[in-house]
SEGU-956908 format. One record per residue (C-alpha): residue number from 1; residue in one letter; chain; x negated, y, z negated. Coordinates in pm, 1 decimal, decimal comma. Each point is the difference from the previous one (the first is absolute). Layout:
<nr=NUM | rest=A | kette=A | east=X | north=Y | up=Z>
...
END
This chain:
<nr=1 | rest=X | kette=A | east=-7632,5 | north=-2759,3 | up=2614,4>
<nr=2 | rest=X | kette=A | east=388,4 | north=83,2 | up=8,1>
<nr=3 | rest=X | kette=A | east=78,9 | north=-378,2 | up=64,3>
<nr=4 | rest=X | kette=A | east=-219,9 | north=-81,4 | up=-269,5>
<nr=5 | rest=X | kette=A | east=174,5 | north=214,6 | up=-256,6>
<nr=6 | rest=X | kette=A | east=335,7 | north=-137,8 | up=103,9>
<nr=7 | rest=X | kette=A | east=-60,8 | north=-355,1 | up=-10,1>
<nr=8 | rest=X | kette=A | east=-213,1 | north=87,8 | up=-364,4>
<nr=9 | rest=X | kette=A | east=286,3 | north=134,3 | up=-194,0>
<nr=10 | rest=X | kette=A | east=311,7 | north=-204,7 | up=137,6>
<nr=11 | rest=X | kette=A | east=177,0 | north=2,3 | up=-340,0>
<nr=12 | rest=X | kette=A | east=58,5 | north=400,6 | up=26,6>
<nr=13 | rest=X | kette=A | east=306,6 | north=121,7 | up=72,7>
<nr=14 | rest=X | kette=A | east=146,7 | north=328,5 | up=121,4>
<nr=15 | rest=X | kette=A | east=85,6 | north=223,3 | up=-286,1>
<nr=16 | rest=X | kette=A | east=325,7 | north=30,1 | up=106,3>
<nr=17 | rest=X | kette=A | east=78,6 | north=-371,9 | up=52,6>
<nr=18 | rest=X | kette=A | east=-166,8 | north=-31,8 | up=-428,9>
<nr=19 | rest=X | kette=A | east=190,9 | north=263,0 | up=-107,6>
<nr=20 | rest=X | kette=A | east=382,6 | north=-148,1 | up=132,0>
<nr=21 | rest=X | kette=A | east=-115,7 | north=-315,0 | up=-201,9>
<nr=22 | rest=X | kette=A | east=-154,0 | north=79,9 | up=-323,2>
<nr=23 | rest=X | kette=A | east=244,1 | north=324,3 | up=-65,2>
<nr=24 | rest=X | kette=A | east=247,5 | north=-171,0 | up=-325,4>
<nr=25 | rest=X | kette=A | east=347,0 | north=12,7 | up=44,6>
<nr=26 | rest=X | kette=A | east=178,7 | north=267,2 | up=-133,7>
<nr=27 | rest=X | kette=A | east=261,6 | north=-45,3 | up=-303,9>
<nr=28 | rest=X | kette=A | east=328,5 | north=143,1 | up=-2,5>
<nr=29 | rest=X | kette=A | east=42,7 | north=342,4 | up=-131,7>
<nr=30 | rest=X | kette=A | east=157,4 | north=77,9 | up=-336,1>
<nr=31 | rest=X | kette=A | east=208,9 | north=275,8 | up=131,7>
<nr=32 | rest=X | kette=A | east=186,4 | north=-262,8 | up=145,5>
<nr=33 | rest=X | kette=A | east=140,7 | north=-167,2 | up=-328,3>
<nr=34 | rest=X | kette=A | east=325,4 | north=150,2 | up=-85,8>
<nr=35 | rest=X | kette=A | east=38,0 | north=84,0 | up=-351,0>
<nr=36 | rest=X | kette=A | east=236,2 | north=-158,4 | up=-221,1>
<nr=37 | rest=X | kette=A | east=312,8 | north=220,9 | up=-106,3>
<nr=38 | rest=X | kette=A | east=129,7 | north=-5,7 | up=-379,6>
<nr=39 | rest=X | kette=A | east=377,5 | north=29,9 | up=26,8>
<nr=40 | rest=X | kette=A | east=174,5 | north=183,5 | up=-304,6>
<nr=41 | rest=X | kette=A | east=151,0 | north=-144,2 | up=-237,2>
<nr=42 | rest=X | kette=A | east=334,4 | north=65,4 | up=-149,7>
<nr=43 | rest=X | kette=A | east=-155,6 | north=211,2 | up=-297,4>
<nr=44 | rest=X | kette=A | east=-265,1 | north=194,3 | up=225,1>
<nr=45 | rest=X | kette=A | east=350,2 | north=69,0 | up=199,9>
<nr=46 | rest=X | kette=A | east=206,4 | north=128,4 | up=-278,7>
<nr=47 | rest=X | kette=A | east=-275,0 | north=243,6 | up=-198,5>
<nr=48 | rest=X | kette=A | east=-54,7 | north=138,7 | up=326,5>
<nr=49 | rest=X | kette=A | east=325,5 | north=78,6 | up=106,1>
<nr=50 | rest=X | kette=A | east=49,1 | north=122,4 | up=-356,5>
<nr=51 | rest=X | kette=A | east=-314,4 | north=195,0 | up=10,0>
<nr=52 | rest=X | kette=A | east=86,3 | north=122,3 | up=360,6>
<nr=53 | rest=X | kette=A | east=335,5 | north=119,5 | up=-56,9>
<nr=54 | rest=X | kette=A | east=-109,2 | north=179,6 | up=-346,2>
<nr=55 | rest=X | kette=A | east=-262,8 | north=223,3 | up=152,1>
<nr=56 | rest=X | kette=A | east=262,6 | north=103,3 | up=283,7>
<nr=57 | rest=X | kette=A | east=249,4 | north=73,9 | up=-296,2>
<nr=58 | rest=X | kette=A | east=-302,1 | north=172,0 | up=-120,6>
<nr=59 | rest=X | kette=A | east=-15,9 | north=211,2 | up=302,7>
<nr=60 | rest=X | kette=A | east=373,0 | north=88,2 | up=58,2>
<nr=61 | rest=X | kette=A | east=20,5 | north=133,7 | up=-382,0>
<nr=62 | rest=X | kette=A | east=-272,5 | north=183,6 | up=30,2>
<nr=63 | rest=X | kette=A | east=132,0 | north=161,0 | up=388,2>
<nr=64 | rest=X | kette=A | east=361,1 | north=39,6 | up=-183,6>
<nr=65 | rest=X | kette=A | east=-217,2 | north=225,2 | up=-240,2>
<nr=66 | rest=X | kette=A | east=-150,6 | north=198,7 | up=248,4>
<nr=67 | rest=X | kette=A | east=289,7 | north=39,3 | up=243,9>
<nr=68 | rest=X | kette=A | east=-221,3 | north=-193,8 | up=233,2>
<nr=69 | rest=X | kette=A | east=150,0 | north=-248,1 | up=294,1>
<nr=70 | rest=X | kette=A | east=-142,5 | north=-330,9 | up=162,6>
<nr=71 | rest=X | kette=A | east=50,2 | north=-173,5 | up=322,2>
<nr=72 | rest=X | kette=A | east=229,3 | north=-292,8 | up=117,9>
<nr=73 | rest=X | kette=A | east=296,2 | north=-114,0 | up=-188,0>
<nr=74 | rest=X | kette=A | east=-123,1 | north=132,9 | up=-363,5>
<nr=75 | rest=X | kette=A | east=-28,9 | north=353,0 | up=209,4>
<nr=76 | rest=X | kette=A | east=360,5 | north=6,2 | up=133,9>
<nr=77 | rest=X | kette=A | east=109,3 | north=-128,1 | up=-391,9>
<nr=78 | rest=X | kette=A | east=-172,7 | north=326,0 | up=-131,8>
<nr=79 | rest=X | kette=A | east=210,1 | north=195,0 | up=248,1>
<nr=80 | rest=X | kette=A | east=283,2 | north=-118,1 | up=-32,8>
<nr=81 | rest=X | kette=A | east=-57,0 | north=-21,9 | up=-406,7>
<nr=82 | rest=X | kette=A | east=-104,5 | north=405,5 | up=23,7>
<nr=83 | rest=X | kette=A | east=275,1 | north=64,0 | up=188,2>
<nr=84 | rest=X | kette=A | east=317,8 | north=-191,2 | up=-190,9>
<nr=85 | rest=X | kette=A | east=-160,4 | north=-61,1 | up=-312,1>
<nr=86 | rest=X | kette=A | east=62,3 | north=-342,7 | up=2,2>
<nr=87 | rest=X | kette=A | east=-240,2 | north=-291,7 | up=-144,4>
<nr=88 | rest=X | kette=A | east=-360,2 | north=10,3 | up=157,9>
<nr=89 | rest=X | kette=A | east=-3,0 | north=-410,5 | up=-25,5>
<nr=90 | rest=X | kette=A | east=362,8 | north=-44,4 | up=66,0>
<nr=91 | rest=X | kette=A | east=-20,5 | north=131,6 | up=324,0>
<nr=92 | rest=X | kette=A | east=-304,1 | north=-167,8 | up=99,9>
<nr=93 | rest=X | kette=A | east=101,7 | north=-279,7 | up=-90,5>
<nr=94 | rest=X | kette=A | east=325,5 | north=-11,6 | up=239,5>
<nr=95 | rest=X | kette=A | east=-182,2 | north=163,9 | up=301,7>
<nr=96 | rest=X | kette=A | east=-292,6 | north=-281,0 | up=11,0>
<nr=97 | rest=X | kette=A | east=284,9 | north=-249,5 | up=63,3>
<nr=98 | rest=X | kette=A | east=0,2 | north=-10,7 | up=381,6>
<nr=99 | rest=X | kette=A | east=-354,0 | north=7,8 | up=14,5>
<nr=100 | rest=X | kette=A | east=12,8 | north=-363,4 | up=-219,0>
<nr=101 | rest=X | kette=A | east=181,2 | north=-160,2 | up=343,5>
<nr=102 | rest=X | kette=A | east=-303,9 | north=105,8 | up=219,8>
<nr=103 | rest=X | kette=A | east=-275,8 | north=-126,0 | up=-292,3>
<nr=104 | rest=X | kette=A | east=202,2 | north=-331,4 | up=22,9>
<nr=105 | rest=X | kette=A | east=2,1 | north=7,0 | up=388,6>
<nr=106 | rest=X | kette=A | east=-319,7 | north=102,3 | up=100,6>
<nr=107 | rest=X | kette=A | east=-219,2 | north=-55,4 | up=-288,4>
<nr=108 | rest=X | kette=A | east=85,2 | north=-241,5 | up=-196,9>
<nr=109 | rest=X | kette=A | east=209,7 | north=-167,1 | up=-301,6>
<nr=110 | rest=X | kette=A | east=-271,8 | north=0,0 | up=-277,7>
<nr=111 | rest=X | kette=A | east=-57,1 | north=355,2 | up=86,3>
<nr=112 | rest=X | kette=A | east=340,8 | north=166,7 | up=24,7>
<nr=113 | rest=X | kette=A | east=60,4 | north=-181,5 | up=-386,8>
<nr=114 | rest=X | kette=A | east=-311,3 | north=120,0 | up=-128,9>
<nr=115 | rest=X | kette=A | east=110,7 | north=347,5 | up=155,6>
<nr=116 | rest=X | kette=A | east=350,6 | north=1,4 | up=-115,9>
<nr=117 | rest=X | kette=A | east=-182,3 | north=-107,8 | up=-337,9>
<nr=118 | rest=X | kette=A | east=-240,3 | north=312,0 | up=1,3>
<nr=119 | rest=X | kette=A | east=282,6 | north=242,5 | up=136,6>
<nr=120 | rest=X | kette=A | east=188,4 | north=-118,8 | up=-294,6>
<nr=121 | rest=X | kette=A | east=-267,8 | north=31,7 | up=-287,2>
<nr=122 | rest=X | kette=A | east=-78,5 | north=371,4 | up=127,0>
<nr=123 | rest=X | kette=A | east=381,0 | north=125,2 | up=25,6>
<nr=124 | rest=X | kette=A | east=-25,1 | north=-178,8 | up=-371,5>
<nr=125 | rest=X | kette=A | east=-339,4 | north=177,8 | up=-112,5>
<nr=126 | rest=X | kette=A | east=100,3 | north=372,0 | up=152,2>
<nr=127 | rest=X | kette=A | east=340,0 | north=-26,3 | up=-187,1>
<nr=128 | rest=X | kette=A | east=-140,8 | north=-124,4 | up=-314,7>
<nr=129 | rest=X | kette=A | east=-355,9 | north=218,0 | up=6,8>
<nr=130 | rest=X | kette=A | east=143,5 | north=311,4 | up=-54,9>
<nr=131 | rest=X | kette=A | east=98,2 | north=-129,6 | up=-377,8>
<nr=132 | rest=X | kette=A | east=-327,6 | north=-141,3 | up=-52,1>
<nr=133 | rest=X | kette=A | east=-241,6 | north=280,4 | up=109,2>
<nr=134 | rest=X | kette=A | east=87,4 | north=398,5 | up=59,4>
<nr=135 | rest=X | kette=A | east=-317,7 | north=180,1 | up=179,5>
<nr=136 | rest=X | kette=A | east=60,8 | north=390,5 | up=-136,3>
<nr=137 | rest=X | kette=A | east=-244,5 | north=150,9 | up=269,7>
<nr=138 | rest=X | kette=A | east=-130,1 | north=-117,9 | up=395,0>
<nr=139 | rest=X | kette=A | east=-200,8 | north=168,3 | up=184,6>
<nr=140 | rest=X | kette=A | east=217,7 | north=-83,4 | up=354,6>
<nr=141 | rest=X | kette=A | east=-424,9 | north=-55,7 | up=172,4>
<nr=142 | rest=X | kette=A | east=-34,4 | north=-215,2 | up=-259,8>
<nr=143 | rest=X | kette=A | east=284,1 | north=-168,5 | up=66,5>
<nr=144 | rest=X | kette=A | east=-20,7 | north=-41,8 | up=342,2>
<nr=145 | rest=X | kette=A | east=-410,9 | north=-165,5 | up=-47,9>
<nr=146 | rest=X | kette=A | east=71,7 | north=-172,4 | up=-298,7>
<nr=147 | rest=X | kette=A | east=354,1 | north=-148,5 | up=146,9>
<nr=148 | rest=X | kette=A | east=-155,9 | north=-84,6 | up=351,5>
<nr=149 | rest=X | kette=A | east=-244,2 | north=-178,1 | up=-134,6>
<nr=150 | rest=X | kette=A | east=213,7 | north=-174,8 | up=-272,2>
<nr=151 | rest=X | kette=A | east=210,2 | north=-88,4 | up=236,6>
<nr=152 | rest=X | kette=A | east=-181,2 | north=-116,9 | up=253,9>
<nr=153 | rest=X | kette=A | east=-151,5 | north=-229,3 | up=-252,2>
<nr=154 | rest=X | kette=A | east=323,4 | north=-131,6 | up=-111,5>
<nr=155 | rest=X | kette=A | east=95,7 | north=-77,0 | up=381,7>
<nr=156 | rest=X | kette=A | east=-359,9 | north=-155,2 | up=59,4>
<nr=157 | rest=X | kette=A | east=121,5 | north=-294,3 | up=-309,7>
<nr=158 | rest=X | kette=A | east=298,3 | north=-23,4 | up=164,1>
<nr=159 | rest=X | kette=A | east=-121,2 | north=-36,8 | up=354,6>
<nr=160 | rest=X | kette=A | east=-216,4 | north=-275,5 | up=-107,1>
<nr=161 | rest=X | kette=A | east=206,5 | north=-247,0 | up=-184,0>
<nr=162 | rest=X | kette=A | east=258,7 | north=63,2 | up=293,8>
<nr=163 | rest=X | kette=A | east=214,9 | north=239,7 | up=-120,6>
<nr=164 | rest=X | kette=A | east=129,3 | north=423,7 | up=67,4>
<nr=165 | rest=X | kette=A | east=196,4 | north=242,6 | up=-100,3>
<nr=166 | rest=X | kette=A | east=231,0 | north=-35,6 | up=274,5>
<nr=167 | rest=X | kette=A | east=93,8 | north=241,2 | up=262,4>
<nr=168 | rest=X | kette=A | east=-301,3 | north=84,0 | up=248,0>
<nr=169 | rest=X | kette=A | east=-268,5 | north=-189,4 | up=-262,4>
<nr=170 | rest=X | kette=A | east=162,6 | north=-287,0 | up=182,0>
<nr=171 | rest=X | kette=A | east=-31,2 | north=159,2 | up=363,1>
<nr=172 | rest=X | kette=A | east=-356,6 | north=80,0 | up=-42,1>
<nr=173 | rest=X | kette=A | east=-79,2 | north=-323,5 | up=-101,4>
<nr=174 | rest=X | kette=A | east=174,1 | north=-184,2 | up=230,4>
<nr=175 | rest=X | kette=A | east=-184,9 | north=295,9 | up=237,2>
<nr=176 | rest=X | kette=A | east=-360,6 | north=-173,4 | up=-129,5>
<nr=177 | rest=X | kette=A | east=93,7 | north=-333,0 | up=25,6>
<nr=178 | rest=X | kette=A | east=198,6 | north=-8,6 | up=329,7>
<nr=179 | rest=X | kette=A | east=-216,2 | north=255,1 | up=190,3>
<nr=180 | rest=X | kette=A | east=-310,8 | north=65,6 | up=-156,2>
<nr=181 | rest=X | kette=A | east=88,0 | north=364,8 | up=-162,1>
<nr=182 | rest=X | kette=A | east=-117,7 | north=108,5 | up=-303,3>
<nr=183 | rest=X | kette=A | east=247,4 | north=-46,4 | up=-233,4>
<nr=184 | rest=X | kette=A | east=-129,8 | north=360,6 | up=-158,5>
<nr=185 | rest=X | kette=A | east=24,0 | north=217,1 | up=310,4>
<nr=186 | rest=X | kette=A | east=332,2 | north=-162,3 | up=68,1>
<nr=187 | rest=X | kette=A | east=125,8 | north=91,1 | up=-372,8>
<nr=188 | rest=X | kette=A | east=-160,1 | north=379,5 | up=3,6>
<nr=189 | rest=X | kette=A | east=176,1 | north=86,0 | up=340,8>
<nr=190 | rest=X | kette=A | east=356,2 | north=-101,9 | up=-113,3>
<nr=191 | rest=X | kette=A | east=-68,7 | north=133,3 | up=-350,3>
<nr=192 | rest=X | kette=A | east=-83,5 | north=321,2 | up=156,1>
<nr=193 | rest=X | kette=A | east=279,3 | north=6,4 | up=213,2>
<nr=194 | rest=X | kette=A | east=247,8 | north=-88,0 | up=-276,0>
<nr=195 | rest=X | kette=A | east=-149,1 | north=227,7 | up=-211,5>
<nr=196 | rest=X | kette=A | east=50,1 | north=291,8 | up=243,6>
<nr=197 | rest=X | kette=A | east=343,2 | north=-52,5 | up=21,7>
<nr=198 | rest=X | kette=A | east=62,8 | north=114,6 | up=-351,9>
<nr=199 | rest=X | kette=A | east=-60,3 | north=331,8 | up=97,0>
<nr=200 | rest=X | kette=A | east=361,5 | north=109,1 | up=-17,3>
<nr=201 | rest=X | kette=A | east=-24,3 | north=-129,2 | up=-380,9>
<nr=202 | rest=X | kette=A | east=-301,4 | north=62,1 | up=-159,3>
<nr=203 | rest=X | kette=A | east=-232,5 | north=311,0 | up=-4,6>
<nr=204 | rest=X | kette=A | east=-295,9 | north=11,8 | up=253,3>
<nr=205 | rest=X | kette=A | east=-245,0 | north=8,4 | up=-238,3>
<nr=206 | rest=X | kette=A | east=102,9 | north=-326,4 | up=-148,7>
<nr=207 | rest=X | kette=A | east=49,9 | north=-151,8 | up=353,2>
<nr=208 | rest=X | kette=A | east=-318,2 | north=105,8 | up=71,6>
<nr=209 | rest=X | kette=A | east=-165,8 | north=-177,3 | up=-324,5>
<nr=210 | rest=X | kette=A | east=191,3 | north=-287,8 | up=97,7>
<nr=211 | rest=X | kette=A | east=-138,7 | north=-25,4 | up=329,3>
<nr=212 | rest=X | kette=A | east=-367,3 | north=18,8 | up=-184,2>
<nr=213 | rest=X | kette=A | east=130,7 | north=-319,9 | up=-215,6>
<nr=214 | rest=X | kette=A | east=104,0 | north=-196,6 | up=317,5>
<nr=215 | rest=X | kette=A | east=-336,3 | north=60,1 | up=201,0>
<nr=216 | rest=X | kette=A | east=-178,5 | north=-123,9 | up=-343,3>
<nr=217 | rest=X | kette=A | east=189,0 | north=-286,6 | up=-24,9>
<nr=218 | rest=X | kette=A | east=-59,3 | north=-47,7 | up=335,5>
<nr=219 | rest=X | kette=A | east=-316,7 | north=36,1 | up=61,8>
<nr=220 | rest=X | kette=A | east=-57,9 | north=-271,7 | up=-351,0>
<nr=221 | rest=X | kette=A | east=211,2 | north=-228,1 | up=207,1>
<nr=222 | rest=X | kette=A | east=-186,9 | north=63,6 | up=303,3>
<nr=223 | rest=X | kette=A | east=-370,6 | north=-118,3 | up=-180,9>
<nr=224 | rest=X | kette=A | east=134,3 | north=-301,1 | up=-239,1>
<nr=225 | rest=X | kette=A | east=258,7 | north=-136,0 | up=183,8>
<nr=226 | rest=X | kette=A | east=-145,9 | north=-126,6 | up=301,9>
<nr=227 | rest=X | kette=A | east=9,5 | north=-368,0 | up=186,0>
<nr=228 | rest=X | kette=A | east=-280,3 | north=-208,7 | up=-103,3>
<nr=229 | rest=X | kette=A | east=-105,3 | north=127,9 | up=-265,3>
<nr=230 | rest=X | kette=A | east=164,7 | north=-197,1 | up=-249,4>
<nr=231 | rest=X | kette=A | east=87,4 | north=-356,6 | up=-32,7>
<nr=232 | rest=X | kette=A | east=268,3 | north=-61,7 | up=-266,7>
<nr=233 | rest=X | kette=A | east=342,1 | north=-100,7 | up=121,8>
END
């Protein structure tokens, strides 16, 4: 009987050998087809840096109102500006200077002239703004939310037609792009560090608010300025 049903059905085949031969072939998966990039052009460049730098000038009218502080280079030119009196955008003008040789070094041409460019139009905006708008009362909480987040907005433009502010905008980003930090956490801690040295200048109460504006720009930085998650260069 069981050599009859083997030599009865000799077309069968294991179900193992059918299924290796009638499976299809798999295609490729889409992940694997890299996106194309849209590279800015020279007027997405310029309204952004525009744009960017504005909201910043924004922000350090509306800390100068307050009494308020920020971090890295801007933070030492409201120190020094508190203490001497001197021109807010003059001197942050002249101490971004060294930090143009290390943009040019390590990061790159395009982005230490698009830098120097954005330094420029802020020391030009925060020496001009004060003519153009007067703000007669500021809440320093206010302030410190509304200028973190203005701020970190104005960066964010910046950031992403390859541009800063100078100072350590450029270390964090070169941070992110040389070792995988987040450009954000990297800003916050040397904002708060900068910021804490103006204690011999500035009230504690305002330092404090001040701290509060650099852990909101920082955390902002921290969420929308992260690798891969946007394409335009």
């Amino acid at each position: 009987m069981f050599a009859l049903l083997a030599t009865s059905q000799p077309c069968k085949k294991p179900v193992s050998a059918m299924s290796t031969t009638t499976e299809p072939e798999l295609s490729p998966p889409l992940s694997v087809v890299t996106p194309q990039v849209v590279r800015h052009g020279t007027y997405e460049d310029a309204q952004a840096l525009f744009s960017g730098s504005l909201f910043v000038g924004i922000t350090m009218m509306m800390y100068a109102q307050a009494g308020l502080l920020t971090g890295s280079t801007a933070g030492l030119a409201f120190v020094l500006h508190y203490a001497t009196g001197l021109s807010f955008g003059g001197i942050y003008f002249l101490i971004n200077i060294p930090f143009y040789w290390f943009a040019w070094k390590y990061v790159g041409k395009e982005f230490t002239a698009k830098t120097f460019l954005s330094v420029a139009l802020l020391s030009l905006i925060t020496e001009l703004g004060p003519r153009l708008i007067h703000i007669d009362y500021l809440h320093p909480a206010f302030a410190a939310i509304a200028g973190g987040l203005l701020m970190g907005t104005g960066v964010l433009f910046l950031a992403r037609h390859k541009s800063s502010l100078g100072g350590a905008t450029i270390v964090s980003l070169y941070a992110q792009d040389r070792w995988g930090i987040p450009a954000g956490k990297v800003q916050m801690a040397i904002d708060c560090v900068v910021v804490a040295l103006a204690l011999w200048v500035v009230p504690f109460e305002r330092v404090a608010w001040s701290v509060l504006a650099a852990v909101v720009m920082g955390i902002f930085l921290s969420v929308s300025h992260r690798p891969g998650r946007y394409q335009g260069k």
